[in-house]
C-alpha positions in Angstrom: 131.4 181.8 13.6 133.4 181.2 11.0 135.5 184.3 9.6 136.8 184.0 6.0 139.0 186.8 4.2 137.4 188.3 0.5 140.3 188.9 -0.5 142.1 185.4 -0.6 142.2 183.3 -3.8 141.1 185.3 -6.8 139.5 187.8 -4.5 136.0 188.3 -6.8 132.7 186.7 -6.2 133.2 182.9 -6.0 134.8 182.9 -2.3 131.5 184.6 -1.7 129.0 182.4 -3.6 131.1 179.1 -2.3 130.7 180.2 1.1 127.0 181.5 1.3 126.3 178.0 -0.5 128.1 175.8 1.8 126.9 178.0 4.8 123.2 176.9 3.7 124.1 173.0 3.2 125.9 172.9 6.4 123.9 175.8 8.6 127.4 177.1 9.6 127.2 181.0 10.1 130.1 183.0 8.3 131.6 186.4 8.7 133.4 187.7 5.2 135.6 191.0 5.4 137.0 192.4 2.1 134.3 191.2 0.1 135.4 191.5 -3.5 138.8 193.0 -3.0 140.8 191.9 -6.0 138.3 193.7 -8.4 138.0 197.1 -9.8 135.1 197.9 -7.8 135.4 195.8 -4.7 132.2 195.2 -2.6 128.8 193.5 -3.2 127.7 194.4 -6.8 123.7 193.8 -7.6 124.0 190.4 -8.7 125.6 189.7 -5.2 123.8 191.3 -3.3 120.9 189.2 -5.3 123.2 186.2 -4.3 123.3 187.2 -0.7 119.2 187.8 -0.7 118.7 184.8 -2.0 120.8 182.8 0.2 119.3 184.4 2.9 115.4 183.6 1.8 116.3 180.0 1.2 118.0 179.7 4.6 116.1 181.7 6.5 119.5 183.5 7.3 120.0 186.5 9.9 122.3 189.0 7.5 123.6 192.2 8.1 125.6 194.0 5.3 123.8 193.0 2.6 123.7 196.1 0.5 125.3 197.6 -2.7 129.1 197.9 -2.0 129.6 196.5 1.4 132.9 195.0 2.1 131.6 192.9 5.0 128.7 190.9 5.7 127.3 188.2 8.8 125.7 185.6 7.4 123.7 183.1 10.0 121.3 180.3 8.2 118.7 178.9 10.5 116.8 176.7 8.4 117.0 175.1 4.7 113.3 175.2 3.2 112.7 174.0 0.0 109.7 175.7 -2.1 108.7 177.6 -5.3 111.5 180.8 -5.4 112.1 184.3 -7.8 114.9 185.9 -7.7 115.6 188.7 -10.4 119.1 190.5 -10.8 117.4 193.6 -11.9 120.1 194.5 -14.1 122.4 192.3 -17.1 124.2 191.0 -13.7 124.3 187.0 -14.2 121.6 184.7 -12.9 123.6 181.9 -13.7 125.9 183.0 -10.6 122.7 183.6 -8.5 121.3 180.1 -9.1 124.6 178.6 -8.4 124.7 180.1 -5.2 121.7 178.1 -4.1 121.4 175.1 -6.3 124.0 173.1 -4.3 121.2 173.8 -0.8 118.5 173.0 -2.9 119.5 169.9 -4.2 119.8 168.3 -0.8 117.1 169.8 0.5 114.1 168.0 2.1 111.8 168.6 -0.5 111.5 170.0 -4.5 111.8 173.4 -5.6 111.2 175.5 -8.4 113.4 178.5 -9.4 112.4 181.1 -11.3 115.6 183.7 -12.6 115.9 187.1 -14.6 119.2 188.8 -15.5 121.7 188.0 -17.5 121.9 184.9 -19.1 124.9 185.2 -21.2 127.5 186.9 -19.2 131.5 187.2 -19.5 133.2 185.8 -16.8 129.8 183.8 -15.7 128.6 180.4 -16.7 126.6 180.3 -19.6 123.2 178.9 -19.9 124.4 176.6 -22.6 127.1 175.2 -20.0 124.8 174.9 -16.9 122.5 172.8 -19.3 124.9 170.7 -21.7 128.3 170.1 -19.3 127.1 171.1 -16.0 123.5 169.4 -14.8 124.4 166.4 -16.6 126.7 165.8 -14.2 124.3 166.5 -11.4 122.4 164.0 -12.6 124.2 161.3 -12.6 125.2 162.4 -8.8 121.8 161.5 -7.8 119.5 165.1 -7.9 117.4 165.4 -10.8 117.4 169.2 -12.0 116.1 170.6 -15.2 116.8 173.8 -16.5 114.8 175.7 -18.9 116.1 178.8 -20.9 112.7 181.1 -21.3 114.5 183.8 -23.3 118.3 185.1 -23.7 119.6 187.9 -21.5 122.5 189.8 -22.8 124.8 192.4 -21.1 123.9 194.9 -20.8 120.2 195.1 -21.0 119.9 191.9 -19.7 116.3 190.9 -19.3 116.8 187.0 -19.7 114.4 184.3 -18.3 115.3 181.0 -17.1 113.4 178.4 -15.3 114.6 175.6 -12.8 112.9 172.6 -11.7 114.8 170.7 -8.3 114.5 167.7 -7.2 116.7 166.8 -4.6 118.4 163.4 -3.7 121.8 162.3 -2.2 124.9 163.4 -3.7 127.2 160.0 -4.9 130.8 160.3 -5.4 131.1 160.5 -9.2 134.9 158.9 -10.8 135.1 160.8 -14.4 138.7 160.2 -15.6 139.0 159.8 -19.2 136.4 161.7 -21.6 136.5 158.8 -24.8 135.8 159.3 -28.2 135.0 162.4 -29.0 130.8 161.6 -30.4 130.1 165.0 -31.7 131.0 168.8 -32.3 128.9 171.8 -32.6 130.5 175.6 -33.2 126.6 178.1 -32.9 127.2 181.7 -33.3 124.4 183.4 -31.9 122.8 186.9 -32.8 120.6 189.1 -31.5 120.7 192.7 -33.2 124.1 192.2 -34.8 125.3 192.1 -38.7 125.1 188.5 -39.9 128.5 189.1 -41.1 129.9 189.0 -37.7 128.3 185.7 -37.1 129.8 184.4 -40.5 133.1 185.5 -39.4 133.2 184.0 -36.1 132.7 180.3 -37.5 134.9 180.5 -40.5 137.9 181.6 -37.8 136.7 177.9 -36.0 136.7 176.1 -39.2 140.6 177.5 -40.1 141.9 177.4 -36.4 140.1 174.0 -35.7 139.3 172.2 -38.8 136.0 171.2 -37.9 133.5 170.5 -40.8 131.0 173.4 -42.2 128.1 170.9 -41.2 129.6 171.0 -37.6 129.0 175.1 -37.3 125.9 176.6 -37.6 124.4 180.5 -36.8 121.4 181.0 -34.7 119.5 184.3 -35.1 117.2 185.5 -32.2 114.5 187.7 -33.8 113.3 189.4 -30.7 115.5 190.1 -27.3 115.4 192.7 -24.9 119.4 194.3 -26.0 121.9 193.0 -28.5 124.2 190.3 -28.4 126.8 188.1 -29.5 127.3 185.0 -28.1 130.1 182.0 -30.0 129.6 178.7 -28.2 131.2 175.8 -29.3 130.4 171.7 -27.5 132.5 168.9 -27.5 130.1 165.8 -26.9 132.2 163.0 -25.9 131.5 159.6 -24.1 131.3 160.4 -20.6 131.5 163.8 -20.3 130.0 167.1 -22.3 132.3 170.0 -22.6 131.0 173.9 -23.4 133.2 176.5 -24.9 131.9 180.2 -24.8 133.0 183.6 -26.1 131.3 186.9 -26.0 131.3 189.4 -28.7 132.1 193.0 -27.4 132.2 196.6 -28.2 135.7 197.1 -29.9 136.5 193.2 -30.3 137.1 192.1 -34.3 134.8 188.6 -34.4 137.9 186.6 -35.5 139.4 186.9 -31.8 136.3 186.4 -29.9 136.5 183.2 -32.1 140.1 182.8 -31.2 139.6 182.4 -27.8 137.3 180.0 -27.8 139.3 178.4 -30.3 142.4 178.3 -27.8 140.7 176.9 -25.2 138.7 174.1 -27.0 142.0 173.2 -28.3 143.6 173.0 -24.9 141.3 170.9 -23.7 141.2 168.6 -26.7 144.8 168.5 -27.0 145.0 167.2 -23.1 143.1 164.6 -24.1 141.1 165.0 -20.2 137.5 165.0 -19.3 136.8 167.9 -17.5 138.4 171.4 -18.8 139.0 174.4 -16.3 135.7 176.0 -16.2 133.7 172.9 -15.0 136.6 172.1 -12.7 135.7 174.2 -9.6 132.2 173.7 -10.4 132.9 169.8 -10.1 135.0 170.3 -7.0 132.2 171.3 -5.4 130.3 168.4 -5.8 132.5 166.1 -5.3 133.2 167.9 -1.5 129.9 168.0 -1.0 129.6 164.1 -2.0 132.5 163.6 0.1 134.3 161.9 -2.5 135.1 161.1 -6.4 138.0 161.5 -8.4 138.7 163.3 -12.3 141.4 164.1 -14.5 141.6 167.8 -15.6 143.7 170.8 -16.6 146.1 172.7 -14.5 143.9 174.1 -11.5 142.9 177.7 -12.4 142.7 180.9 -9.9 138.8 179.8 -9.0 139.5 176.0 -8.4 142.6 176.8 -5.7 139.8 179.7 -4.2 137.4 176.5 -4.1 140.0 174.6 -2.5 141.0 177.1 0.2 136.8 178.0 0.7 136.1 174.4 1.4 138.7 174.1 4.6 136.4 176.6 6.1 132.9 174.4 6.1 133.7 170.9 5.2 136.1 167.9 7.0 137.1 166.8 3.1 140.7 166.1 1.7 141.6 167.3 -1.8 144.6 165.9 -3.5 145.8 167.5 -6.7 148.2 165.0 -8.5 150.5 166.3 -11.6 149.9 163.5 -14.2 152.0 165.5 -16.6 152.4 169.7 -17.3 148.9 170.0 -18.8 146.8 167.4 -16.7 145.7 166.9 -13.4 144.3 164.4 -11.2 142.0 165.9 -8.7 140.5 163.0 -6.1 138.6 164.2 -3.1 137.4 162.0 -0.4 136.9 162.1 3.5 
Protein backbone atom coordinates (compact mmCIF):
# COMPACT_ATOMS: atom_id res chain seq x y z
CA UNK A 1 0.00 0.00 0.00
CA UNK A 2 1.09 2.98 -0.88
CA UNK A 3 1.65 5.67 2.02
CA UNK A 4 1.69 9.42 1.03
CA UNK A 5 2.31 12.34 3.62
CA UNK A 6 -0.88 15.31 3.78
CA UNK A 7 1.28 17.43 4.53
CA UNK A 8 3.85 17.69 1.52
CA UNK A 9 3.38 20.22 -1.23
CA UNK A 10 0.84 22.80 -0.40
CA UNK A 11 -0.47 20.56 2.32
CA UNK A 12 -4.58 21.29 1.54
CA UNK A 13 -6.93 19.26 -0.39
CA UNK A 14 -5.41 18.51 -3.84
CA UNK A 15 -2.69 15.86 -2.64
CA UNK A 16 -5.92 14.28 -1.39
CA UNK A 17 -8.21 14.70 -4.43
CA UNK A 18 -4.99 13.69 -6.86
CA UNK A 19 -4.47 10.74 -4.99
CA UNK A 20 -8.10 9.28 -4.41
CA UNK A 21 -8.38 10.02 -8.24
CA UNK A 22 -5.36 8.26 -9.42
CA UNK A 23 -6.01 5.49 -6.79
CA UNK A 24 -9.45 4.79 -8.78
CA UNK A 25 -7.81 4.88 -12.39
CA UNK A 26 -4.95 2.69 -11.37
CA UNK A 27 -6.81 0.49 -8.41
CA UNK A 28 -3.70 1.15 -6.25
CA UNK A 29 -4.76 1.35 -2.44
CA UNK A 30 -3.26 4.46 -0.47
CA UNK A 31 -2.75 5.28 3.07
CA UNK A 32 -2.69 9.40 3.67
CA UNK A 33 -1.48 10.71 7.23
CA UNK A 34 -1.78 14.45 7.98
CA UNK A 35 -4.51 14.99 5.82
CA UNK A 36 -4.82 18.68 5.36
CA UNK A 37 -2.05 19.80 7.49
CA UNK A 38 -0.97 23.13 6.01
CA UNK A 39 -4.52 24.62 6.68
CA UNK A 40 -6.17 26.44 9.44
CA UNK A 41 -8.35 23.58 10.19
CA UNK A 42 -6.41 20.58 9.10
CA UNK A 43 -8.45 17.32 8.48
CA UNK A 44 -11.27 16.17 6.12
CA UNK A 45 -13.66 19.18 5.82
CA UNK A 46 -17.45 18.18 4.34
CA UNK A 47 -16.65 18.65 0.87
CA UNK A 48 -13.80 16.04 1.35
CA UNK A 49 -15.18 13.91 3.11
CA UNK A 50 -17.91 14.14 0.07
CA UNK A 51 -14.72 13.64 -2.15
CA UNK A 52 -13.66 10.62 -0.14
CA UNK A 53 -17.49 9.07 -0.29
CA UNK A 54 -17.58 9.60 -3.59
CA UNK A 55 -14.39 8.05 -4.57
CA UNK A 56 -15.27 5.26 -2.58
CA UNK A 57 -18.93 4.59 -4.39
CA UNK A 58 -17.38 4.85 -7.76
CA UNK A 59 -14.57 2.43 -6.85
CA UNK A 60 -16.18 0.33 -4.77
CA UNK A 61 -13.34 1.20 -2.27
CA UNK A 62 -12.83 -0.34 1.36
CA UNK A 63 -12.19 3.17 3.49
CA UNK A 64 -11.67 3.77 6.96
CA UNK A 65 -11.35 7.37 8.31
CA UNK A 66 -13.59 8.90 6.27
CA UNK A 67 -15.24 11.31 8.64
CA UNK A 68 -15.28 15.10 9.46
CA UNK A 69 -11.77 15.97 10.68
CA UNK A 70 -9.79 12.90 10.27
CA UNK A 71 -6.11 13.27 9.71
CA UNK A 72 -5.79 9.80 8.19
CA UNK A 73 -7.55 7.63 6.04
CA UNK A 74 -7.10 3.83 4.06
CA UNK A 75 -8.23 3.99 0.87
CA UNK A 76 -8.51 0.45 -1.13
CA UNK A 77 -10.51 0.56 -4.68
CA UNK A 78 -11.68 -2.80 -5.83
CA UNK A 79 -13.55 -2.01 -8.88
CA UNK A 80 -14.23 1.09 -11.30
CA UNK A 81 -18.04 1.00 -12.25
CA UNK A 82 -19.35 3.43 -14.42
CA UNK A 83 -23.28 4.40 -13.88
CA UNK A 84 -25.77 7.24 -13.08
CA UNK A 85 -24.12 9.05 -9.64
CA UNK A 86 -25.35 12.10 -6.83
CA UNK A 87 -23.28 13.41 -4.78
CA UNK A 88 -24.28 16.61 -2.79
CA UNK A 89 -21.76 18.67 -0.48
CA UNK A 90 -24.49 19.54 1.78
CA UNK A 91 -23.04 22.75 2.56
CA UNK A 92 -21.39 25.94 0.17
CA UNK A 93 -18.31 23.35 0.07
CA UNK A 94 -17.32 23.17 -3.83
CA UNK A 95 -18.65 20.48 -6.12
CA UNK A 96 -16.37 21.55 -8.58
CA UNK A 97 -13.55 19.87 -6.35
CA UNK A 98 -15.93 16.79 -5.75
CA UNK A 99 -16.37 16.15 -9.53
CA UNK A 100 -12.79 16.55 -10.09
CA UNK A 101 -12.02 13.94 -7.87
CA UNK A 102 -13.82 11.39 -10.00
CA UNK A 103 -13.98 12.78 -13.45
CA UNK A 104 -10.42 11.67 -14.30
CA UNK A 105 -11.90 7.48 -13.26
CA UNK A 106 -14.84 8.16 -15.10
CA UNK A 107 -13.59 9.22 -18.19
CA UNK A 108 -11.71 5.96 -18.67
CA UNK A 109 -14.13 4.04 -17.42
CA UNK A 110 -15.78 0.99 -19.29
CA UNK A 111 -18.88 2.57 -19.76
CA UNK A 112 -20.94 6.27 -19.63
CA UNK A 113 -21.97 7.98 -16.63
CA UNK A 114 -24.03 10.63 -15.51
CA UNK A 115 -23.19 13.01 -12.55
CA UNK A 116 -25.41 14.80 -10.80
CA UNK A 117 -23.71 17.65 -8.09
CA UNK A 118 -24.98 20.18 -5.35
CA UNK A 119 -22.78 22.62 -3.31
CA UNK A 120 -21.01 25.29 -4.19
CA UNK A 121 -20.59 26.24 -7.53
CA UNK A 122 -18.64 29.41 -7.28
CA UNK A 123 -16.17 28.93 -4.61
CA UNK A 124 -12.73 30.81 -3.74
CA UNK A 125 -9.87 28.83 -4.02
CA UNK A 126 -12.02 26.07 -6.18
CA UNK A 127 -12.56 25.89 -9.89
CA UNK A 128 -15.29 27.76 -11.17
CA UNK A 129 -18.08 26.40 -13.19
CA UNK A 130 -17.27 28.89 -15.87
CA UNK A 131 -13.60 27.32 -16.03
CA UNK A 132 -14.56 23.63 -15.93
CA UNK A 133 -16.84 24.54 -18.96
CA UNK A 134 -14.90 27.24 -21.12
CA UNK A 135 -10.93 26.32 -20.41
CA UNK A 136 -11.08 23.01 -18.82
CA UNK A 137 -13.55 20.23 -20.75
CA UNK A 138 -12.46 21.71 -23.93
CA UNK A 139 -9.41 20.30 -23.41
CA UNK A 140 -10.85 17.00 -22.47
CA UNK A 141 -12.30 16.81 -25.46
CA UNK A 142 -9.95 17.07 -27.69
CA UNK A 143 -8.03 14.28 -25.48
CA UNK A 144 -10.51 11.86 -26.66
CA UNK A 145 -13.52 11.66 -23.71
CA UNK A 146 -16.56 13.48 -24.57
CA UNK A 147 -17.96 15.22 -21.29
CA UNK A 148 -20.66 17.87 -21.07
CA UNK A 149 -21.31 19.88 -18.27
CA UNK A 150 -24.48 21.63 -17.45
CA UNK A 151 -24.81 24.50 -14.82
CA UNK A 152 -28.61 23.84 -13.40
CA UNK A 153 -28.40 26.85 -10.97
CA UNK A 154 -25.41 29.01 -9.24
CA UNK A 155 -24.25 28.07 -5.74
CA UNK A 156 -22.65 30.65 -3.77
CA UNK A 157 -20.66 30.55 -0.44
CA UNK A 158 -22.08 30.35 1.83
CA UNK A 159 -25.50 29.10 1.33
CA UNK A 160 -24.51 27.22 -1.43
CA UNK A 161 -27.35 25.25 -2.91
CA UNK A 162 -25.96 25.14 -6.66
CA UNK A 163 -26.89 22.40 -9.20
CA UNK A 164 -24.82 21.14 -11.93
CA UNK A 165 -25.18 18.34 -14.16
CA UNK A 166 -22.52 16.01 -15.99
CA UNK A 167 -22.82 13.82 -18.81
CA UNK A 168 -19.40 11.18 -19.38
CA UNK A 169 -18.52 9.51 -22.00
CA UNK A 170 -15.46 7.89 -21.72
CA UNK A 171 -12.72 7.18 -24.37
CA UNK A 172 -8.79 6.93 -24.36
CA UNK A 173 -6.79 9.76 -23.19
CA UNK A 174 -4.28 11.11 -26.36
CA UNK A 175 -1.26 13.09 -25.50
CA UNK A 176 -2.32 16.60 -26.25
CA UNK A 177 0.95 19.28 -27.54
CA UNK A 178 -0.57 22.99 -26.68
CA UNK A 179 2.40 25.37 -26.92
CA UNK A 180 1.54 28.60 -28.19
CA UNK A 181 -2.16 30.12 -27.51
CA UNK A 182 -2.41 32.51 -31.06
CA UNK A 183 -4.31 35.33 -31.68
CA UNK A 184 -6.11 36.32 -29.11
CA UNK A 185 -10.18 35.78 -31.00
CA UNK A 186 -12.17 37.25 -28.18
CA UNK A 187 -12.56 38.91 -24.67
CA UNK A 188 -15.43 38.80 -22.24
CA UNK A 189 -15.14 40.68 -18.54
CA UNK A 190 -19.24 39.33 -16.81
CA UNK A 191 -19.87 40.57 -13.34
CA UNK A 192 -22.33 38.46 -11.93
CA UNK A 193 -24.98 39.33 -9.10
CA UNK A 194 -27.10 37.64 -7.12
CA UNK A 195 -28.61 39.84 -4.10
CA UNK A 196 -25.97 42.52 -4.37
CA UNK A 197 -26.22 46.48 -5.28
CA UNK A 198 -25.79 46.83 -9.08
CA UNK A 199 -23.26 49.43 -8.21
CA UNK A 200 -20.84 46.91 -7.12
CA UNK A 201 -21.17 45.10 -10.40
CA UNK A 202 -20.66 48.62 -12.22
CA UNK A 203 -17.62 49.07 -10.31
CA UNK A 204 -16.02 45.85 -10.91
CA UNK A 205 -15.87 46.24 -14.84
CA UNK A 206 -15.02 49.83 -15.06
CA UNK A 207 -11.67 48.79 -12.73
CA UNK A 208 -11.21 46.06 -16.00
CA UNK A 209 -11.77 48.60 -18.55
CA UNK A 210 -8.92 51.21 -16.74
CA UNK A 211 -6.45 48.39 -15.63
CA UNK A 212 -6.98 46.40 -18.99
CA UNK A 213 -8.20 48.59 -21.65
CA UNK A 214 -10.68 46.28 -22.96
CA UNK A 215 -13.75 47.85 -24.81
CA UNK A 216 -17.20 48.55 -22.89
CA UNK A 217 -18.81 46.07 -25.49
CA UNK A 218 -16.26 43.45 -24.22
CA UNK A 219 -17.80 43.69 -20.35
CA UNK A 220 -21.12 43.00 -19.56
CA UNK A 221 -23.23 42.34 -16.00
CA UNK A 222 -25.34 39.34 -15.45
CA UNK A 223 -28.05 39.54 -12.80
CA UNK A 224 -29.43 36.29 -11.24
CA UNK A 225 -33.07 37.02 -10.09
CA UNK A 226 -33.52 34.05 -7.96
CA UNK A 227 -30.54 32.05 -5.89
CA UNK A 228 -30.49 30.25 -2.84
CA UNK A 229 -27.75 33.15 -0.97
CA UNK A 230 -25.99 36.14 -2.34
CA UNK A 231 -23.13 36.47 -4.45
CA UNK A 232 -20.63 38.11 -6.33
CA UNK A 233 -18.90 36.52 -8.81
CA UNK A 234 -16.14 38.77 -11.68
CA UNK A 235 -15.12 36.34 -14.39
CA UNK A 236 -13.25 37.50 -17.21
CA UNK A 237 -12.30 34.78 -20.69
CA UNK A 238 -9.57 35.15 -22.96
CA UNK A 239 -10.71 33.09 -26.13
CA UNK A 240 -7.71 32.54 -28.20
CA UNK A 241 -6.86 30.05 -31.06
CA UNK A 242 -6.01 26.93 -29.38
CA UNK A 243 -6.64 27.38 -26.04
CA UNK A 244 -9.64 29.18 -23.80
CA UNK A 245 -8.46 30.85 -20.65
CA UNK A 246 -10.89 31.82 -17.41
CA UNK A 247 -10.15 34.39 -15.01
CA UNK A 248 -12.23 34.47 -11.68
CA UNK A 249 -12.63 36.77 -8.57
CA UNK A 250 -15.02 36.50 -5.76
CA UNK A 251 -16.60 39.41 -4.10
CA UNK A 252 -16.43 39.17 -0.19
CA UNK A 253 -17.57 40.59 2.98
CA UNK A 254 -15.17 43.62 3.63
CA UNK A 255 -13.49 43.64 -0.01
CA UNK A 256 -14.04 47.21 -1.96
CA UNK A 257 -15.25 45.75 -5.72
CA UNK A 258 -12.27 47.63 -7.39
CA UNK A 259 -9.70 44.99 -5.82
CA UNK A 260 -11.76 41.95 -6.38
CA UNK A 261 -11.48 43.43 -9.98
CA UNK A 262 -7.72 43.96 -9.46
CA UNK A 263 -6.94 40.69 -9.01
CA UNK A 264 -8.35 39.27 -11.65
CA UNK A 265 -7.02 42.09 -13.51
CA UNK A 266 -3.27 40.99 -12.38
CA UNK A 267 -3.63 37.73 -13.31
CA UNK A 268 -5.27 38.07 -16.85
CA UNK A 269 -2.51 40.40 -17.44
CA UNK A 270 0.15 37.98 -16.36
CA UNK A 271 -0.94 35.58 -18.44
CA UNK A 272 -1.47 37.84 -21.47
CA UNK A 273 1.74 39.52 -20.98
CA UNK A 274 3.60 35.89 -21.15
CA UNK A 275 2.24 35.50 -24.19
CA UNK A 276 1.70 31.33 -23.14
CA UNK A 277 -1.25 29.08 -23.55
CA UNK A 278 -2.06 27.69 -20.52
CA UNK A 279 -1.97 30.06 -17.22
CA UNK A 280 -1.39 28.60 -13.59
CA UNK A 281 -4.78 27.46 -12.66
CA UNK A 282 -5.33 25.02 -15.68
CA UNK A 283 -1.74 24.01 -15.22
CA UNK A 284 -2.04 21.26 -12.64
CA UNK A 285 -5.31 20.46 -13.97
CA UNK A 286 -3.50 19.77 -17.41
CA UNK A 287 -0.75 17.95 -15.75
CA UNK A 288 -2.99 15.52 -14.82
CA UNK A 289 -4.07 14.67 -18.06
CA UNK A 290 -1.22 14.67 -19.65
CA UNK A 291 0.20 11.81 -16.90
CA UNK A 292 -2.58 10.10 -17.26
CA UNK A 293 -2.19 10.16 -21.25
CA UNK A 294 1.25 9.29 -20.62
CA UNK A 295 2.43 12.05 -22.57
CA UNK A 296 2.06 15.80 -24.26
CA UNK A 297 3.89 18.81 -23.93
CA UNK A 298 2.72 22.94 -23.09
CA UNK A 299 4.18 26.13 -22.42
CA UNK A 300 2.99 27.87 -19.23
CA UNK A 301 3.73 30.14 -16.27
CA UNK A 302 6.05 29.51 -13.49
CA UNK A 303 4.72 26.20 -11.68
CA UNK A 304 2.60 27.23 -8.75
CA UNK A 305 2.40 25.49 -5.06
CA UNK A 306 -0.50 22.91 -6.58
CA UNK A 307 1.35 21.96 -9.86
CA UNK A 308 4.84 20.91 -7.89
CA UNK A 309 2.06 19.00 -5.25
CA UNK A 310 0.79 17.37 -8.61
CA UNK A 311 4.22 16.62 -9.55
CA UNK A 312 5.32 15.07 -6.26
CA UNK A 313 1.47 13.12 -6.02
CA UNK A 314 2.00 11.55 -9.38
CA UNK A 315 5.53 9.65 -8.34
CA UNK A 316 3.35 7.85 -6.01
CA UNK A 317 0.78 6.02 -8.68
CA UNK A 318 2.18 6.53 -12.17
CA UNK A 319 5.67 5.32 -14.06
CA UNK A 320 5.56 9.07 -15.99
CA UNK A 321 8.53 11.57 -16.34
CA UNK A 322 7.82 15.31 -16.02
CA UNK A 323 10.35 17.77 -17.25
CA UNK A 324 9.89 21.43 -16.29
CA UNK A 325 12.06 23.52 -18.72
CA UNK A 326 12.76 27.47 -17.96
CA UNK A 327 12.11 29.11 -21.40
CA UNK A 328 12.59 32.45 -19.79
CA UNK A 329 11.59 33.94 -15.93
CA UNK A 330 7.82 33.99 -16.65
CA UNK A 331 7.34 30.79 -18.96
CA UNK A 332 7.64 27.32 -18.67
CA UNK A 333 7.80 24.38 -20.77
CA UNK A 334 6.21 21.49 -19.10
CA UNK A 335 6.51 17.96 -21.36
CA UNK A 336 5.48 14.75 -19.86
CA UNK A 337 5.96 11.43 -21.35
CA UNK A 338 6.80 7.78 -20.38
Amino acid sequence: MVRIDGSKGEGGGQVLRTSLALSLVTGTPFEMVNIRAGRAKPGLLRQHLTAVKAAAEVGAAEVTGAELGSRELTFKPRALSPGNYYFAVGTAGSATLVLQTVLPALMMASGPSTLRLEGGTHNKAAPPFDFLEKAYLPLVRRMGPKVEAVLERHGFFPAGGGKLRVNVDPAPLKPLTLMERGRVTRRQGTALIAQIPFDVAKRELATVEELLKWRPDELRTEELKRSVGPGNVLTLEVESEHVTEVFTSFGERGVRAEDVAGHAAAEAKRYLDAEVPVGEHLCDQLLLLLALAKGGSFRTLPLDGHSETQLHTFAHFLDVKVDVREVSPEVREVEVRP
